[in-house]
C-alpha positions as CSV (number, residue, x, y, z in Angstrom):
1,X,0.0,0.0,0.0
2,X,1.2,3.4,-1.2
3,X,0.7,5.7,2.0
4,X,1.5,9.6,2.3
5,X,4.9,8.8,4.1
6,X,6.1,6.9,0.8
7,X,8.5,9.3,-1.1
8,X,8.5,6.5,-4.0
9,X,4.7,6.6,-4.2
10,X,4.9,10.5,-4.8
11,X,7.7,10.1,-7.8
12,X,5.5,7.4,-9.3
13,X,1.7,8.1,-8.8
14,X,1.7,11.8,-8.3
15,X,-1.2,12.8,-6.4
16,X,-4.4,14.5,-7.3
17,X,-6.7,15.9,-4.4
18,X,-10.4,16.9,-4.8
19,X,-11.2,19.4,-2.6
20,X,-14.3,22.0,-2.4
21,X,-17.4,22.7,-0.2
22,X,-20.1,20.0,0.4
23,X,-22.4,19.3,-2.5
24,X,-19.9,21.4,-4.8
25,X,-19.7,17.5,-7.0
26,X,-16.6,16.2,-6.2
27,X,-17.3,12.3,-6.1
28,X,-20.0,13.1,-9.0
29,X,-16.5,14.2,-11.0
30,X,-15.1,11.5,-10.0
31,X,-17.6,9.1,-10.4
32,X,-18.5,10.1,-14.0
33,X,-14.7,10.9,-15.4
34,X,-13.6,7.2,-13.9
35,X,-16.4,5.3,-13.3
36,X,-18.5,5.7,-16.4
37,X,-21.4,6.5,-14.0
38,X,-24.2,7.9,-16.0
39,X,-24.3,12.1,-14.7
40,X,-28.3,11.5,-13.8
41,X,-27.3,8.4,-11.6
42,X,-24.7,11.5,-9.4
43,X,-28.3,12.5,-7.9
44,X,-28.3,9.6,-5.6
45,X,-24.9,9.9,-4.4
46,X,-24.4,10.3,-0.7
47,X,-22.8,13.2,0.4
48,X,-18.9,11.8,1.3
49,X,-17.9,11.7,5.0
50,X,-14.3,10.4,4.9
51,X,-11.3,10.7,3.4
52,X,-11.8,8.4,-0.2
53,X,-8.5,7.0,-1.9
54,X,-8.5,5.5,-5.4
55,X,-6.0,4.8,-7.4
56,X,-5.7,5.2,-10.8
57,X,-3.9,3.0,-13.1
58,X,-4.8,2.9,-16.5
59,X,-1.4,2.8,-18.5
60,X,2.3,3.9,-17.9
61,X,1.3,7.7,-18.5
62,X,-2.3,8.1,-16.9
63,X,-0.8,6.8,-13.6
64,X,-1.9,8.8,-10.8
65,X,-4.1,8.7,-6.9
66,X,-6.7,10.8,-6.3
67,X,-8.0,11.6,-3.0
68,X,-11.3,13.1,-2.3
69,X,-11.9,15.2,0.8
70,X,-15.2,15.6,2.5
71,X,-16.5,19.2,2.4
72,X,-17.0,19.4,6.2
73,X,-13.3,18.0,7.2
74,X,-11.2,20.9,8.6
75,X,-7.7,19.5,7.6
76,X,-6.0,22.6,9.4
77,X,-7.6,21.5,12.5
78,X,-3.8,20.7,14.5
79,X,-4.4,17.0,15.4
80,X,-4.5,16.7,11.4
81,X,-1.1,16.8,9.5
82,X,-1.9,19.0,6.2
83,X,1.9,19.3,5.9
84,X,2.3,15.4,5.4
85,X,-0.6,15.4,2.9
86,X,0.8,18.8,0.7
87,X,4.1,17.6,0.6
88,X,3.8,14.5,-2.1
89,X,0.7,16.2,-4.0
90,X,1.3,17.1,-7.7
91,X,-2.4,19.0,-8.0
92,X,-4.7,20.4,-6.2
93,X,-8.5,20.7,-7.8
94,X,-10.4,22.8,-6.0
95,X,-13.9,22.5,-6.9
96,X,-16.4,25.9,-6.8
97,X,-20.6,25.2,-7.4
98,X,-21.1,28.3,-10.1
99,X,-25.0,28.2,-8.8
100,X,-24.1,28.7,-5.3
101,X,-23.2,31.6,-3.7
102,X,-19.8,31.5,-3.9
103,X,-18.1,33.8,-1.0
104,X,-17.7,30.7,1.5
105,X,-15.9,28.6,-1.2
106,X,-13.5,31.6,-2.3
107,X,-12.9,32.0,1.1
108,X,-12.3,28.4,1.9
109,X,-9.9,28.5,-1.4
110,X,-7.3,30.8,-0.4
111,X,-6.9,29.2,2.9
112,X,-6.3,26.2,1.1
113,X,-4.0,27.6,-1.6
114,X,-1.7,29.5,0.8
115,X,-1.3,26.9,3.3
116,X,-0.5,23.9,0.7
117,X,2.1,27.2,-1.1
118,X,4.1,27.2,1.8
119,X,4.5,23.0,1.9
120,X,4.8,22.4,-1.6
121,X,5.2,25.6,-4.2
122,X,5.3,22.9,-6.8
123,X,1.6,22.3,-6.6
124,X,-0.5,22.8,-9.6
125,X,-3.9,24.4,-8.3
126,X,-6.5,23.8,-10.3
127,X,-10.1,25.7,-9.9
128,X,-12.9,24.1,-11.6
129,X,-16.4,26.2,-11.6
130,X,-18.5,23.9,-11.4
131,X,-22.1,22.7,-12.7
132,X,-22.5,25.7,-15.3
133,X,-24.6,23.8,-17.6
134,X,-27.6,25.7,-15.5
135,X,-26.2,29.2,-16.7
136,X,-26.6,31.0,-19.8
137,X,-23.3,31.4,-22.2
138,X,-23.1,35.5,-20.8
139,X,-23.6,33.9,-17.0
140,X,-20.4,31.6,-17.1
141,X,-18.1,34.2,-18.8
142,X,-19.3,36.5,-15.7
143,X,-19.0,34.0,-13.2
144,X,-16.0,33.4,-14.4
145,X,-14.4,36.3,-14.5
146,X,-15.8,37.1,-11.0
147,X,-14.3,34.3,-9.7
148,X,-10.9,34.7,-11.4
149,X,-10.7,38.4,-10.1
150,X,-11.8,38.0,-6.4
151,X,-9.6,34.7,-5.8
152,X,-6.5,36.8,-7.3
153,X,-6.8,39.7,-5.8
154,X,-7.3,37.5,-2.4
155,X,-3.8,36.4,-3.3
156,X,-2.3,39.6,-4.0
157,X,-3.5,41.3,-1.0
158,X,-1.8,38.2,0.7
159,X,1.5,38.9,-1.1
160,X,1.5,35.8,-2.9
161,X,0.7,36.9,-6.7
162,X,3.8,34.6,-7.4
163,X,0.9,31.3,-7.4
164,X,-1.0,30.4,-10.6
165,X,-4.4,29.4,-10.6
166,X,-5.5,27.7,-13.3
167,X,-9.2,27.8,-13.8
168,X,-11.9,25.7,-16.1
169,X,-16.1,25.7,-16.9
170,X,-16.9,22.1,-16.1
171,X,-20.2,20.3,-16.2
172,X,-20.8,16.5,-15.8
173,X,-23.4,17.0,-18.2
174,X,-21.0,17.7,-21.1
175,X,-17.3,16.9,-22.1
176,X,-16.0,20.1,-20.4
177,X,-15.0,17.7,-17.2
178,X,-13.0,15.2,-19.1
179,X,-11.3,18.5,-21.3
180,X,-10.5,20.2,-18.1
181,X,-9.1,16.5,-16.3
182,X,-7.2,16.3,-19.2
183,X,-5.4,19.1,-19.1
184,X,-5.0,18.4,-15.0
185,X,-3.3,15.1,-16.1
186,X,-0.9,16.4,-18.5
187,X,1.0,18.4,-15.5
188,X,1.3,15.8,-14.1
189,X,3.2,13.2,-17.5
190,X,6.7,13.9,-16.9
191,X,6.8,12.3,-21.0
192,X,4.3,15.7,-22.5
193,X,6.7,17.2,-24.4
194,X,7.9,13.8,-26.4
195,X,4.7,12.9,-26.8
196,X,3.5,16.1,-28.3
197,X,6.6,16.3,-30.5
198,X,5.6,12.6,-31.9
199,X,2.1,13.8,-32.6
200,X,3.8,16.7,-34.6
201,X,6.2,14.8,-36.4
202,X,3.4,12.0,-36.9
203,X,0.5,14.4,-38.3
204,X,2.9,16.4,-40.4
205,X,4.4,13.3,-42.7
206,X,0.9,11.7,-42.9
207,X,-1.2,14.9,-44.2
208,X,-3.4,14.8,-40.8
209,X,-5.2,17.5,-39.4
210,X,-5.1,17.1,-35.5
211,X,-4.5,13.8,-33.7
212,X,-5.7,13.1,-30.2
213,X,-4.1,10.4,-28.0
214,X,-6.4,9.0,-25.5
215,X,-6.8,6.9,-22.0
216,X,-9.6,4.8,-23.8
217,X,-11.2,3.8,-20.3
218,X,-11.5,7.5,-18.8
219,X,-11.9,9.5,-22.6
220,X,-9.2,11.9,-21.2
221,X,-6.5,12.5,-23.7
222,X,-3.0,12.4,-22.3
223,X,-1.5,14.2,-25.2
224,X,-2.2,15.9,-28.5
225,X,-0.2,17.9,-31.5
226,X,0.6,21.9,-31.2
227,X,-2.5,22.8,-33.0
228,X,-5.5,24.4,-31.0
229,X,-8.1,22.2,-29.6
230,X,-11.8,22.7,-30.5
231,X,-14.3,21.7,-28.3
232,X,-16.8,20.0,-30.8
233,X,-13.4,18.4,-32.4
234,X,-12.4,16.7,-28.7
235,X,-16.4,15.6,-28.4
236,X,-16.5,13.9,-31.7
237,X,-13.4,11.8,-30.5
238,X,-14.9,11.0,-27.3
239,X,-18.2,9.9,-28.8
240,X,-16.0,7.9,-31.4
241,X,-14.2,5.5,-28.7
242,X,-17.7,5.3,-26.9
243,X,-19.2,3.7,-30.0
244,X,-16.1,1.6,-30.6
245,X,-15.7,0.3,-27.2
246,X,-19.4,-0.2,-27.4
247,X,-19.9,-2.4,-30.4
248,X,-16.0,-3.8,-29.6
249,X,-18.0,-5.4,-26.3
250,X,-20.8,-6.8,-28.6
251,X,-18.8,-8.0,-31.4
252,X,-15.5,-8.1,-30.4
253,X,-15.0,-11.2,-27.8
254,X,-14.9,-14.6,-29.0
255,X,-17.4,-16.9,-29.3
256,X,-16.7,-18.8,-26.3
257,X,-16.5,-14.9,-24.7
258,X,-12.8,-14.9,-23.6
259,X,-10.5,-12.1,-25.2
260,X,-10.7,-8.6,-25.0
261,X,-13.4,-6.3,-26.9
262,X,-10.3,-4.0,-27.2
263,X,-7.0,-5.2,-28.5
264,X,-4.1,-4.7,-31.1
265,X,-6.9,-5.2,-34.4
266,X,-9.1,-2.3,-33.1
267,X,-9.6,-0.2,-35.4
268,X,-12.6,2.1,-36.5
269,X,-13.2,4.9,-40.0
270,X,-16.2,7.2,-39.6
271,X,-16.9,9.3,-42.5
272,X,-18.6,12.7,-41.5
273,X,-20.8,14.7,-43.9
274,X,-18.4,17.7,-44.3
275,X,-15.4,15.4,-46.3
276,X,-13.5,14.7,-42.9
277,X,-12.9,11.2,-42.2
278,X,-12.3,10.1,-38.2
279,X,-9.6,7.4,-38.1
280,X,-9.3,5.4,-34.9
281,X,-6.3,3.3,-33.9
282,X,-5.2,1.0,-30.9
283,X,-1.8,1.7,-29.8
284,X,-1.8,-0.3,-26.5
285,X,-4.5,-1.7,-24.2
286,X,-5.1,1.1,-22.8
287,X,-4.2,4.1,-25.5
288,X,-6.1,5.2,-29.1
289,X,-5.0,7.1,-31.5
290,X,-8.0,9.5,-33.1
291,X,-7.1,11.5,-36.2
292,X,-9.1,14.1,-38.1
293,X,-8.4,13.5,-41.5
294,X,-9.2,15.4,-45.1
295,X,-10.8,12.7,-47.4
296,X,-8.2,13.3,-50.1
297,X,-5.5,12.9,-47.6
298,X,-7.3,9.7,-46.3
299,X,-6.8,8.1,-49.9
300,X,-3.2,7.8,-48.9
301,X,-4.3,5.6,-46.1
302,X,-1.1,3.5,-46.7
303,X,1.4,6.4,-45.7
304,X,-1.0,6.8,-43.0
305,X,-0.8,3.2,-41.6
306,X,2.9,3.2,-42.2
307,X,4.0,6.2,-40.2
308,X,1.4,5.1,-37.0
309,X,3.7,2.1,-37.2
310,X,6.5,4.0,-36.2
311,X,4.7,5.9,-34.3
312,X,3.5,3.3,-32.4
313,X,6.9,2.1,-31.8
314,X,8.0,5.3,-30.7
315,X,5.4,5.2,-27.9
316,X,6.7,1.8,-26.7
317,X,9.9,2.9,-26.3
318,X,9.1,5.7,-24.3
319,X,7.0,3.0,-22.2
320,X,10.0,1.2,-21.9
321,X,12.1,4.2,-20.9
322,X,9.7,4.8,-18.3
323,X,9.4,1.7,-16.7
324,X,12.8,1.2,-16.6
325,X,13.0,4.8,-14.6
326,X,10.2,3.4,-12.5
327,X,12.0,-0.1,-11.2
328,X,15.2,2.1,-10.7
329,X,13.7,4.1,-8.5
330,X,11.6,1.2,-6.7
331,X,14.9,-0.5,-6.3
332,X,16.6,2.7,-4.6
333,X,13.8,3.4,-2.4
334,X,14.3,-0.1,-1.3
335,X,17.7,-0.1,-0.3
336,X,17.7,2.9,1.0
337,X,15.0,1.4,3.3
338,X,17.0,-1.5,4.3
339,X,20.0,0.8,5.0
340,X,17.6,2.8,7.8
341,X,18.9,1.6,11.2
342,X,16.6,-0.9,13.5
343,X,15.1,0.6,16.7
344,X,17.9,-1.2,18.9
345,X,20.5,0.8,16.3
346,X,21.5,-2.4,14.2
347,X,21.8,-2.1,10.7
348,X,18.7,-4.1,8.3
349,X,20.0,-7.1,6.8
350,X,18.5,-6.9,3.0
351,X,15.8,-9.8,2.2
């Protein structure tokens, strides 16, 4: 068990806290992004009254815990060690309900924000305004910008305009929560950069217009090419690896049903009505490759195919490279663990 003492657990599942008011939605988040949980099932959700770990493994890249902390828990309270749970976390999400009045929250915010700055400046604080599909378009861009301003100017009255707050619309009714994990996630792949220059180098031999690499199982995308990403764009893709998952459980197990629905032959072409093709590719168990393509470009489906091949093989290595990083460090941690004295003073003898 990876605990909040466990430097090694830190370096190799960074650590995501959920953190907000009661009833701001913070297991429904959770729930919906890595659970699949429909959003209308969320209503019938108990309100969380301890501390909820969950770990989340899905490939070498979307690697990570998340903790989820109950609204009413005051972690400053001094016979609870904040500093111990700060120290190892990569982000912080805080999470603000847009159609409550938001004072207690803001509040509550920059209490949280200073105290886990002075731990751990290397925290990533993320603010998510939540449940904005009940405002109109004009409502979220002022709620927004509300927000942004008071929880600022909270920090530079503090002295602390040095912190960056990073803050997103979400909904559980719409893609916006998976966008807005995604780009949580990403801060926290050590691997970004080579993956986005692979994209780059993939999309611009093969005629492509964008190229998406996704976490199949949680539809958030750990990585895509320099090019700006629409909304409607990232929903298509996500609908895409619904329906192929979908039929791929159906159709895709053998007849005796062993095997799995998603595997090395997946593969999926939908052709839209406006001359784009969407071109779907496994790349491991866990990862898909979802291009927007030009139909003439798509006639050349052969480059295509050839340079995902090397793509492909690209990504392993960097899998490779990582996992070897990963059992280095495992192995240091324990020796350095066996090296640690006993409590009569003797020295461990390694297993």
């Amino acid at each position: 068990v990876l605990d909040f003492n466990d430097p090694f657990s830190t370096e190799v599942k960074p650590r995501i806290l959920l953190m907000g008011l009661r009833r701001s939605g913070k297991s429904s988040i959770q729930k919906v992004v890595f659970h699949k949980m429909s959003p209308n099932e969320t209503l019938f959700l108990e309100s969380t009254n301890k501390i909820c770990r969950e770990d989340v493994s899905n490939s070498s890249f979307v690697n990570f815990q998340i903790w989820d902390f109950p609204g009413q828990i005051d972690f400053f309270d001094p016979t609870f060690d904040y500093e111990m749970i700060f120290r190892g976390t990569g982000a912080l999400i805080f999470v603000i309900d847009s159609q409550d009045d938001y004072m207690e929250a803001l509040a509550r915010l920059h209490l949280t924000v200073t105290r886990a700055y002075k731990v751990n400046p290397d925290i990533n604080f993320e603010i998510f305004i939540h449940k904005v599909d009940g405002l109109s378009d004009d409502h979220k861009i002022e709620t927004q910008r509300d927000i942004h301003q008071r929880a600022n100017d909270d920090l530079a009255d503090a002295g602390l305009e040095k912190i960056h707050l990073s803050f997103y619309l979400t909904s559980i009714y719409d893609h916006s929560i998976f966008e807005a994990f995604s780009k949580v996630v990403q801060k926290l792949i050590p691997q970004l950069p080579t993956l986005e220059n692979l994209l780059n180098i993939f999309i611009s031999n093969s005629g492509i217009e964008k190229a998406f690499l996704f976490d199949v199982v949680s539809k958030i995308y750990i990585a895509t090419d320099s090019t700006p990403v629409d909304m409607q764009t990232y929903e298509l893709c996500c609908d895409m690896i619904d329906v192929v998952i979908d039929i791929s459980c159906i159709y895709g197990l053998k007849d005796d049903g062993t095997g799995t629905p998603y595997d090395k032959e997946s593969t999926a072409i939908i052709k839209l009505n406006n001359t784009t093709v969407l071109y779907l590719k496994e790349v491991t168990k866990f990862l898909a490759l979802v291009c927007f393509v030009r139909e003439e470009s798509f006639e050349r489906k052969g480059l295509i195919d050839y340079n995902f091949h090397c793509f492909r093989k690209a990504i392993q290595e960097v899998f490779e490279v990582r996992m070897k990083v990963v059992r280095s460090r495992k192995h240091q941690s324990h020796m350095q663990k066996n090296k640690r004295p006993t409590p009569n003073g003797t020295p461990r003898m390694p297993l």
